[in-house]
C-alpha positions in Angstrom: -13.0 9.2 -29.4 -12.0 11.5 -26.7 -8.9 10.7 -24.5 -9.2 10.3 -21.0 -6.6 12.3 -19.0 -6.0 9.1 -17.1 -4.4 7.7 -20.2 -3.1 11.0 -20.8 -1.0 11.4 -18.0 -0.4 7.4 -18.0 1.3 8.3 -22.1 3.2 11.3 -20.8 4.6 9.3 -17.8 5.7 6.7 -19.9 7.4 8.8 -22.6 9.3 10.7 -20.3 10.0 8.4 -18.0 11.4 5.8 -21.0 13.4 9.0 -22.9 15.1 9.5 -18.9 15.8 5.9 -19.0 18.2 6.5 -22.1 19.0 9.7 -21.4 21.0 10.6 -17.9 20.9 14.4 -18.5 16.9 14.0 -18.9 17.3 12.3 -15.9 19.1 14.6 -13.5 17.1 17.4 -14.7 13.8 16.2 -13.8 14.2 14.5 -10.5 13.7 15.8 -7.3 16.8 17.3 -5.7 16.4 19.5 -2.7 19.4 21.4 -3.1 18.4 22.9 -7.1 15.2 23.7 -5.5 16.7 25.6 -2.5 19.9 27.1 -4.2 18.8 27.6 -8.0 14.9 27.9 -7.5 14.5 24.6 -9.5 10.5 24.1 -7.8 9.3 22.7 -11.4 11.3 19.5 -9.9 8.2 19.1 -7.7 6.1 18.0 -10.6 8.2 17.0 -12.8 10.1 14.3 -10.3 6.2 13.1 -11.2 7.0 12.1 -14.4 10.1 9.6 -14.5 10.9 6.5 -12.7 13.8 4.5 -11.2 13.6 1.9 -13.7 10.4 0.0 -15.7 8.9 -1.9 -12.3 8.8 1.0 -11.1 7.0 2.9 -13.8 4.6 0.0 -14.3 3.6 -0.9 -10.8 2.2 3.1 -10.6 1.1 3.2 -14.2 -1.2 0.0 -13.7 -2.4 1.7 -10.3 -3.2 4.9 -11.9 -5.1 2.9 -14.5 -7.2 0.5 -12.8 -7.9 3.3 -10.2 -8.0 6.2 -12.1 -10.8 5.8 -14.7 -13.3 4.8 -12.1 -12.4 8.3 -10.6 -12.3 11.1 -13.0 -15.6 9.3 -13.7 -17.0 10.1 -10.7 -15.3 13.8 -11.1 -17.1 14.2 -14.3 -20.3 13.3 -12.7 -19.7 15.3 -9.5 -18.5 18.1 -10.8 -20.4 18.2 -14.7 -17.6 20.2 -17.0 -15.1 21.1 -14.4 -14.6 17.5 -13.7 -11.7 16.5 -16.0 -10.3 20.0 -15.2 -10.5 19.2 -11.6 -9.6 15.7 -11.7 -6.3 16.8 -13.5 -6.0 19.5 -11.0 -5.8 17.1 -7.9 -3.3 14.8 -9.8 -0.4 17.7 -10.7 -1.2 19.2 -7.4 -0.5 16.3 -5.6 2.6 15.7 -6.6 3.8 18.6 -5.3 2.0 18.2 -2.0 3.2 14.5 -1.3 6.6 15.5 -1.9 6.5 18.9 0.0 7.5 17.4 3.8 10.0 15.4 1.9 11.6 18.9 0.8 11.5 20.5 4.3 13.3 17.9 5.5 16.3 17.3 3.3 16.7 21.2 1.8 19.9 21.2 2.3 20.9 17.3 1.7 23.0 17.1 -1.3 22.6 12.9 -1.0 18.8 12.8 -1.4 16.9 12.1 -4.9 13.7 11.1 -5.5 11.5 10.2 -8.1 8.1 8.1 -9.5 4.2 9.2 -9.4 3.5 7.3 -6.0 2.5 10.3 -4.5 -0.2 11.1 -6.8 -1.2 7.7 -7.7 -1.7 7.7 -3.8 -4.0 10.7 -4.3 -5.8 8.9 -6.8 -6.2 5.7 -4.9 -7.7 7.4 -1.9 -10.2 9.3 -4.0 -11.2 6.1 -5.0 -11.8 4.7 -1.3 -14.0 8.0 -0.6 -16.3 7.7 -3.3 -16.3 3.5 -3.2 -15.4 2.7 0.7 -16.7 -1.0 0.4 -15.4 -2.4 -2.7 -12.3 -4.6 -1.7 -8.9 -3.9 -2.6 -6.1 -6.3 -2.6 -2.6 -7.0 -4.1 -1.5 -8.4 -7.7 -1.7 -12.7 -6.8 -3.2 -12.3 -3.5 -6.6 -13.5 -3.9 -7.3 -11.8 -0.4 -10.1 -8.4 -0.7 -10.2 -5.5 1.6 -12.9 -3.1 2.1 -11.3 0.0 0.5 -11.7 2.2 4.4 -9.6 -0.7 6.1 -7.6 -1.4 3.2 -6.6 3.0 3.3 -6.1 2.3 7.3 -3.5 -0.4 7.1 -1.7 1.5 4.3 -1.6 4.3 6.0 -0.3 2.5 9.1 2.4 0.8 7.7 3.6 3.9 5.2 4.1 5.2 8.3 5.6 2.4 10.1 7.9 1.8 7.1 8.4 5.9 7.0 9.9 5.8 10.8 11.6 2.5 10.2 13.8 4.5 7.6 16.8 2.7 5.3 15.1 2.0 2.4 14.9 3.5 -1.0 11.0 4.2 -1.0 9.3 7.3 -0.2 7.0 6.5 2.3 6.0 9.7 3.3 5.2 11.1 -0.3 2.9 8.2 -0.2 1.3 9.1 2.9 0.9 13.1 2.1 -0.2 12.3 -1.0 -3.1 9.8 -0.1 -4.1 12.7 2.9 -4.3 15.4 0.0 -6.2 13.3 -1.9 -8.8 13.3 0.3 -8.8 16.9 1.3 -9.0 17.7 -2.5 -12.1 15.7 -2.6 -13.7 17.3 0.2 -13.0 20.3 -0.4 -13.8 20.6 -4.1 -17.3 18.7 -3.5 -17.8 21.7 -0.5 -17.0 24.7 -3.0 -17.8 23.3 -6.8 -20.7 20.3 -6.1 -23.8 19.7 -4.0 -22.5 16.4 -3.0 -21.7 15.8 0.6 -19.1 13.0 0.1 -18.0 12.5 3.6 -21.5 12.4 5.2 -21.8 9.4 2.1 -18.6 7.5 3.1 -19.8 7.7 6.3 -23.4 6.3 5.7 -21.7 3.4 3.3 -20.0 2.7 6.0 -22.2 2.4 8.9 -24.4 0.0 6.2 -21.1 -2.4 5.6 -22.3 -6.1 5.6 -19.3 -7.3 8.1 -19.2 -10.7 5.8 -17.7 -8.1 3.5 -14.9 -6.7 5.1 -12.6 -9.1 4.1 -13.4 -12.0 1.2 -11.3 -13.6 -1.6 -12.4 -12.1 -4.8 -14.9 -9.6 -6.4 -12.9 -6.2 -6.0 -9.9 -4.0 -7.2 -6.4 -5.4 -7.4 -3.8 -3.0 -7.2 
């Protein structure tokens, strides 16, 4: 049985993520820390900060998003995109979590107080992917038996990331989350322009136009997350 790189990248999270848990000097030398990136040309913190969480919440909120969310799109890679589809698909999520976490850097090279850590940026990614190929399958939250069409459910997460992002004080990243959702979506595009006859926006678009507004919002029948 061949092993999806979903639940590839969902083992190596959890690994290294669990051994940082025990392990403090695992820890420090994986998360993101402006400062070893600007002063001691640490960049491998970019992805690696990818790979280990503040604590098991943490790691299993994004692990159970990358799992419900992934599958259904390296699927749709490996259709899209025939052999280059896994490649691809693995591609976007390493990728993106250096480009979620790349405004984050610019902005605190020098701040010898900021850490960060978790996959959210690239689960992000992931999710988003999803909402292109799938715009009218609803999304909601774990107990809320409450389904948004994926578009408006990617609109109001966007809008409060960003709400939430300017607000400040909290311990969340924010704005990986919004970069990395963005970047999603220019992956897609692009890579279905250069590698795939598949014009994905002009099909989100047509899905779209098609929605049944009885749809939009409705209690059960779609992806919790």
């Amino acid at each position: 049985m061949n092993l999806s790189i979903t639940v590839f990248l969902i083992i190596i999270t959890v690994g290294i993520s669990l051994l940082a848990f025990n392990k403090e000097e695992v820890m420090d030398k994986l998360i993101f820390y402006p400062p070893a990136i600007s002063e001691r040309n640490g960049w491998y913190r970019f992805i690696s900060c990818g790979f280990i969480h503040a604590d098991v919440p943490h790691l299993v909120f994004n692990m159970y998003a990358l799992y419900l969310f992934g599958s259904g799109v390296e699927s749709r890679f490996t259709g899209i995109f025939a052999e280059k589809g896994k490649l691809l698909y693995l591609l976007m999520y390493i990728t993106a979590l250096a480009a979620s976490i790349l405004p984050t850097y610019l902005k605190n090279k020098t701040n010898y107080h900021y850490r960060s850590l978790g996959a959210s940026g690239a689960v992000s990614a992931v999710v988003f992917c999803f909402m292109l190929f799938e715009p009218l399958i609803g999304i909601g939250l774990v107990f809320i038996p409450v389904y948004i069409s994926g578009f408006l459910f990617g609109i109001i997460y966007l809008a409060v990331s960003y709400a939430l992002d300017k607000r400040g004080g909290g311990r969340i990243n924010h704005s990986a989350h919004i970069w990395g959702a963005l970047y999603g979506l220019v992956f897609v595009i692009v890579c279905c322009k250069f590698f795939a006859d598949y014009a994905v926006l002009e099909d989100f678009i047509e899905k779209i136009k098609n929605i049944d507004p009885s749809q939009i919002i409705r209690f059960g029948g779609g992806q919790t997350g």
